[in-house]
C-alpha positions as CSV (number, residue, x, y, z in Angstrom):
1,X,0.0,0.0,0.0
2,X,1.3,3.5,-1.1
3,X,2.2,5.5,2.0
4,X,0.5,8.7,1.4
5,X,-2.8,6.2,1.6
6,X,-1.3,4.9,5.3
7,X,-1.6,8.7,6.4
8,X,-4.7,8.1,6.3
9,X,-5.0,5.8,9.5
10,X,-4.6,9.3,11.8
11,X,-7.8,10.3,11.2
12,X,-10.1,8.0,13.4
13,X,-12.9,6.6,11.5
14,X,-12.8,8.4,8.5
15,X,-9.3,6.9,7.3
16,X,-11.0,3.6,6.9
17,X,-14.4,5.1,5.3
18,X,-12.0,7.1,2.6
19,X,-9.8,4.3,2.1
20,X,-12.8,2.3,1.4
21,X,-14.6,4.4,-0.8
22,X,-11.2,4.8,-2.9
23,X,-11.2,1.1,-3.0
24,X,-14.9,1.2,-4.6
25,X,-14.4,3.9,-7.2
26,X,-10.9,1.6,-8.2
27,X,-13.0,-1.3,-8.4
28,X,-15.4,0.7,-10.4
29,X,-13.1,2.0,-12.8
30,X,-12.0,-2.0,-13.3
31,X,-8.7,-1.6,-11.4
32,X,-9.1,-3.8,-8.8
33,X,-11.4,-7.1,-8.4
34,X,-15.1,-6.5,-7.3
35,X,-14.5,-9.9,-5.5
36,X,-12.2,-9.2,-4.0
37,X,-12.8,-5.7,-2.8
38,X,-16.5,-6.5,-2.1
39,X,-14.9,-9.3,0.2
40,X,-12.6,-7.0,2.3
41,X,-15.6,-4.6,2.9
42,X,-17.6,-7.0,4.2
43,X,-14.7,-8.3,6.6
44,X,-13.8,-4.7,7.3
45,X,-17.5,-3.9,7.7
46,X,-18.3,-7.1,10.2
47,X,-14.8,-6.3,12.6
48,X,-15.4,-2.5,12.9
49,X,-19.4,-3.2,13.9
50,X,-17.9,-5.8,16.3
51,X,-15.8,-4.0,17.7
52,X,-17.3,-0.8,18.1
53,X,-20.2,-2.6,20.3
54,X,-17.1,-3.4,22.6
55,X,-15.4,-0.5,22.9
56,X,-19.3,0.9,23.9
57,X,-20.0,-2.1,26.1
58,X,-16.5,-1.9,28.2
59,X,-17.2,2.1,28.1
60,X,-20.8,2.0,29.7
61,X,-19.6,-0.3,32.2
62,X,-16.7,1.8,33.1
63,X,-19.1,4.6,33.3
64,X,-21.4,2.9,35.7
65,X,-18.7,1.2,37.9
66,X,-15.4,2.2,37.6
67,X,-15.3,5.9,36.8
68,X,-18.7,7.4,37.0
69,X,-19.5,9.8,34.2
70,X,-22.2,11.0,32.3
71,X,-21.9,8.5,29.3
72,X,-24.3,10.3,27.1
73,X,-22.4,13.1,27.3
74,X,-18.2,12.1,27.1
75,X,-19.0,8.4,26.6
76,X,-20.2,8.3,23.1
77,X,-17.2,10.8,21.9
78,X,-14.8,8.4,24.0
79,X,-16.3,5.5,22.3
80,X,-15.7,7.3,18.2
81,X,-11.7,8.1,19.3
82,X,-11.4,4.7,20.9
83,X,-13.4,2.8,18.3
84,X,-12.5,5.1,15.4
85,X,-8.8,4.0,16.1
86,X,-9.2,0.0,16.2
87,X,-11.1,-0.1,13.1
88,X,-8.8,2.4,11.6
89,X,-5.8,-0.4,12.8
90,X,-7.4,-3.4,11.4
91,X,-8.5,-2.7,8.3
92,X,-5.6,-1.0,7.6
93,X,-3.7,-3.9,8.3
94,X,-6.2,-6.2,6.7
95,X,-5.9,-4.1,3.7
96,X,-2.2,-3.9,3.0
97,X,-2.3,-7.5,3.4
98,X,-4.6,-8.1,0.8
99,X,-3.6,-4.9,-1.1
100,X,-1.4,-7.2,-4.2
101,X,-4.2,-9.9,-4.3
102,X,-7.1,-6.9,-5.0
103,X,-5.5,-6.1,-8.6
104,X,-6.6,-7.5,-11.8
105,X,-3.9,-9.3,-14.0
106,X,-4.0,-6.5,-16.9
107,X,-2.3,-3.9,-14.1
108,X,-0.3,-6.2,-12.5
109,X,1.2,-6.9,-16.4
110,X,1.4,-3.3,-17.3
111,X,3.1,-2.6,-14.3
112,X,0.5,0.7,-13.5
């Protein structure tokens, strides 16, 4: 993966929701393989909801027990930095680990 497009995993959340969205308008434009790509989404897609319902869950319950704050208030921001972060680490990860496999043959050959 270029390196410019690993810049991209500062920004919490959004890093992931660009990088996908470049990966759809590649796979539109027939540079990548819709399999492939429509694969990773749904991976990237299932993780991120997973665990953003556990970065919530372990937040409300350090809300109510350990540290008591107002978790309508600070907990939902804590829980989009916290949660924006771990999805922004795996499928980032995922990603450039997949990133040679997502090309169709006709790049790969002309070298683009």
């Amino acid at each position: 993966m270029n390196k410019k497009i690993k810049y991209l995993s500062l920004i919490p959340l959004y890093g992931t929701c660009i990088l996908l969205i470049y990966l759809f308008v590649l796979s539109i434009k027939e540079k990548i393989l819709k399999k492939v790509f429509v694969k990773t989404f749904m991976i990237c897609a299932i993780v991120s909801a997973i665990c953003w319902y556990m970065v919530m869950i372990i937040v409300y319950i350090v809300s109510k027990s350990l540290i008591p704050f107002n978790f309508n208030a600070f907990g939902i921001l804590i829980t989009m930095v916290i949660g924006g972060y771990m999805i922004n680490a795996f499928s980032f990860v995922y990603i450039d680990k997949k990133w040679n496999n997502m090309f169709c043959d006709d790049v790969k050959s002309t070298g683009a």
